[in-house]
N, C-alpha and C positions, 0 to 999 in steps of 0.2 A: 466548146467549153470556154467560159470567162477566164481571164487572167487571173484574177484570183484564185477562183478553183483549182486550175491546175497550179497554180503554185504551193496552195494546200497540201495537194496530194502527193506534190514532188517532197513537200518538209513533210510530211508524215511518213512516208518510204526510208527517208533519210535514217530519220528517225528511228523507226521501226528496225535497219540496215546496223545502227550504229549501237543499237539494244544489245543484237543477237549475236553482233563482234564484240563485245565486253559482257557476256555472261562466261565466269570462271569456267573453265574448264573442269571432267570430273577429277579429283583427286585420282583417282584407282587408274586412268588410262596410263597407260604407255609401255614399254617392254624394260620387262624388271630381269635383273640376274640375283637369283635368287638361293639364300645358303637353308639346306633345311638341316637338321640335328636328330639323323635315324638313330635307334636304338643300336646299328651295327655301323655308325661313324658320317661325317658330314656327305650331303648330296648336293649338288651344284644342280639346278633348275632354270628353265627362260619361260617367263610370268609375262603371257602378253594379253593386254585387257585393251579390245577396240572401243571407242566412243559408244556403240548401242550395248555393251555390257555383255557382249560374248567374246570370246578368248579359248586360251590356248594354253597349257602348262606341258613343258616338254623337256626329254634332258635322252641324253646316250642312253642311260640305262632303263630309265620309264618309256621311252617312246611317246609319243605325244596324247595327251587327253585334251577333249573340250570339258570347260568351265558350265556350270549347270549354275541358274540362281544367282548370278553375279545382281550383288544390292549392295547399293553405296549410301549413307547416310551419314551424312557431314561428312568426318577422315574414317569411317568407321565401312569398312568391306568386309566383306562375306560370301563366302562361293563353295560350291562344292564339283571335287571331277573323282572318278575310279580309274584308278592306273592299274595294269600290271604288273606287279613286284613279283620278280621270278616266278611266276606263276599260278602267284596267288592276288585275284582281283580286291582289291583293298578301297575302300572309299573315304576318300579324305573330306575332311568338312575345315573349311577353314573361316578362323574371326582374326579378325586384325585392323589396323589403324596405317594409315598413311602420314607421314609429317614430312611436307617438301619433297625430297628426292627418296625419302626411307620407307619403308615397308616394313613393321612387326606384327606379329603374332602368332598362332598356332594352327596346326592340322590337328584335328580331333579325329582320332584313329579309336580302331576297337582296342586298341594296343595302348590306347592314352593321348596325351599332349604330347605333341611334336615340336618342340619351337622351329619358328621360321625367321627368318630377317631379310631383307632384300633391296635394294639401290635402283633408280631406275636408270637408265642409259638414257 
């Protein structure tokens, strides 16, 4: 190969290298502690959402679910898991928005809207 070619190819690599290190990261990743607002008083939750949009929603008393459908559009996420609440499988659908560090919105329960809020670590 000519010197030029390969030097093409090396600034194209660069290039291509220096792309894929400054594409934003997703808003929805990273491990959230998470406040939710049940009908029988607050619940303390840990919202963890990996880079390919599977995750994990877990606490003492739910024991842990995986995330189903995690879509992220602009700050806007949307996911769904079924937990066990004392023995009754319940399935949460949750819509909410990211801003910075924060995390709002709801679980859509058969039971109604749930508000949630949550922070990321």
């Amino acid at each position: 190969m000519n010197r030029i070619l390969k030097g093409s190819l090396l600034m194209f690599a660069a290039l291509l290298l220096a792309a894929c290190a400054s594409t934003p990261p997703n808003p929805a990743v990273g491990i959230w502690d998470v406040n939710i607002e049940t009908p029988v008083g607050a619940m303390v939750v840990i919202l963890d959402i990996q880079p390919d949009l599977t995750g994990t929603l877990s606490s003492g008393d739910l024991g842990s679910a995986v995330l189903n459908g995690v879509t992220v559009e602009g700050n806007a996420v949307n996911f769904e898991t079924t937990v066990d609440a004392q023995g009754q499988t319940l399935t949460l659908r949750f819509a909410g928005t990211v801003e910075g560090d924060n995390l709002a919105g709801n679980f859509d329960t058969d039971f109604g809207a749930i508000p949630v809020a949550g922070v990321r670590r």
